[in-house]
N, C-alpha and C positions, 0 to 999 in steps of 0.2 A: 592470727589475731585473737582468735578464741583462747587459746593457752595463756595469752598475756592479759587476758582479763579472769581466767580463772584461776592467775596466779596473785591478783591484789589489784591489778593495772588499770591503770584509767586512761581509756582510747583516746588518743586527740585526734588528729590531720591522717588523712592514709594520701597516698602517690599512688598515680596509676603506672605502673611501669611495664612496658612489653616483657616477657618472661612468666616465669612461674610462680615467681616472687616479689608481690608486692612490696612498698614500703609502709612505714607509717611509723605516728608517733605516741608513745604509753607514756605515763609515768606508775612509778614506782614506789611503795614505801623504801626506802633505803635496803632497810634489809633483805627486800627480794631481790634487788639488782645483780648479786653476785649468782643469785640462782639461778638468774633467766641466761645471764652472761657463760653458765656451767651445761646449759640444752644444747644437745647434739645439732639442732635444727638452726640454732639464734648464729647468724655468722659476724655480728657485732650489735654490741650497747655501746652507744657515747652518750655523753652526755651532751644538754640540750645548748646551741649554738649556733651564731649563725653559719651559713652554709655559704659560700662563695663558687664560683665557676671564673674559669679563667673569660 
């Protein structure tokens, strides 16, 4: 979460999820999005949406 606020991001919501890896929600200026999308670390950006469960 630190990288995505030293990269422009504005923290919203975080998940507590079992694992090593939380979730949560940044936003972005525009133009960063492709750069955080390009870290070895990020294993997806979507865009903001609702979220369903079957």
């Amino acid at each position: 979460m630190q990288h995505a606020k030293d990269q422009g991001g504005k923290l919203g919501m975080t998940y507590e999820r079992e694992g090593p890896c939380p979730g949560f929600v940044v936003e972005f200026p525009a133009d960063a999005v492709s750069t955080m999308e390009k870290a070895p670390h990020v294993k997806a950006v979507e865009p903001n949406q609702i979220a369903r469960t079957q």
